[in-house]
MARNUDO-577375 format. One line per 8 residues: number of its first residue (from 1); their letters; for each residue y, x, z of C-alpha. Coordinates in nm, 2 decimals. Example, Ala and Ser with C-alpha at 12.3 -4.5 7.8 and 13.67 -1.06 7.14 Angstrom:
<recs>
1	as	-0.45/1.23/0.78  -0.11/1.37/0.71
</recs>
This chain:
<recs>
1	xxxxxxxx	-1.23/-7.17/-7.76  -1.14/-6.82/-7.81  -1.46/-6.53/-7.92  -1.43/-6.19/-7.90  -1.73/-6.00/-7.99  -2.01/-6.17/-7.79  -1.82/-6.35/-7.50  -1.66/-6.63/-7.56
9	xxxxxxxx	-1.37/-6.81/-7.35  -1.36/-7.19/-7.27  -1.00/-7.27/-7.09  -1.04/-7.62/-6.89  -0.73/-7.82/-6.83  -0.51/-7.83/-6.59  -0.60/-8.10/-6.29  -0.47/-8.25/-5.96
17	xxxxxxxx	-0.72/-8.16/-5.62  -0.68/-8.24/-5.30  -0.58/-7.93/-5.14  -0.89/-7.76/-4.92  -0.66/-7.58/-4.64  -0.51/-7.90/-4.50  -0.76/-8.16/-4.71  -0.54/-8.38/-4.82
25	xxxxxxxx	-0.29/-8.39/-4.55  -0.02/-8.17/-4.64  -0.01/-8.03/-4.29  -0.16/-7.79/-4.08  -0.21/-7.69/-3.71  -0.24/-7.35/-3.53  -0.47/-7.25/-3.34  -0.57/-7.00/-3.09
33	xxxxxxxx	-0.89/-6.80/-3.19  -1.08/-6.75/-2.90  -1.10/-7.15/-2.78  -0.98/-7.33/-3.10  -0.67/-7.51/-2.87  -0.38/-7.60/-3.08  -0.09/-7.29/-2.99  0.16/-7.53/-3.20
41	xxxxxxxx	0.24/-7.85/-3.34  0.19/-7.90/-3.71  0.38/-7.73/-3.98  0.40/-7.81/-4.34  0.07/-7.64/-4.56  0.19/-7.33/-4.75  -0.07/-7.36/-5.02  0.02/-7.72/-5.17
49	xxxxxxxx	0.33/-7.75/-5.01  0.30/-8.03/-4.82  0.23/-8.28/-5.09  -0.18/-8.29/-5.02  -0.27/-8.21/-5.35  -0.29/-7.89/-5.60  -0.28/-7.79/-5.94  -0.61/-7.60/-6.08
57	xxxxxxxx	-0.66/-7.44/-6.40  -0.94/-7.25/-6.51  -1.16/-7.07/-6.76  -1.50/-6.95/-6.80  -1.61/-6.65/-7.02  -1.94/-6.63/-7.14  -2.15/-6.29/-7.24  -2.37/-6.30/-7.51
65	xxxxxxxx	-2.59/-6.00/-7.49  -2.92/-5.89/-7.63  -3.25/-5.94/-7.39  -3.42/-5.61/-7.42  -3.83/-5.62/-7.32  -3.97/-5.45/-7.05  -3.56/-5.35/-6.96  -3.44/-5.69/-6.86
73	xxxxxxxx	-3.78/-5.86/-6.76  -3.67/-5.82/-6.37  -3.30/-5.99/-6.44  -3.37/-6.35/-6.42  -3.54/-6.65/-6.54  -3.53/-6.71/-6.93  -3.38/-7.05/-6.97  -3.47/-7.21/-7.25
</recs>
């Protein structure tokens, strides 16, 4: 985990999804847009390239920042 100043960066690894454009299927259809009727037959799913599944990495950065009275009352909840 990486700091800088007050924020701090949490990397989280790399893992397989099932792709959410064709979910799972590693195809997808076109379709008109005013009655949803397939224009076309199925073509291979340009995000995960037909295999079903994707590769996700991210990372979350956290702000650390002090809570000033009567300033940031109206932000939000204090968690505790």
């Amino acid at each position: 985990m990486e700091q800088t100043n007050n924020a701090k960066a949490r990397y989280i690894p790399t893992r397989v999804a099932v792709c959410k454009r064709c979910e799972g299927k590693g195809v997808v259809f076109e379709y008109s847009d005013e009655n949803r009727t397939k224009v076309s037959g199925s073509c291979q799913c340009p995000t995960c390239l037909g295999s079903g599944r994707v590769k996700v990495t991210s990372s979350v950065i956290t702000t650390i920042k002090p809570f000033v009275p009567g300033k940031d009352d109206k932000e939000g909840m204090l968690v505790m």
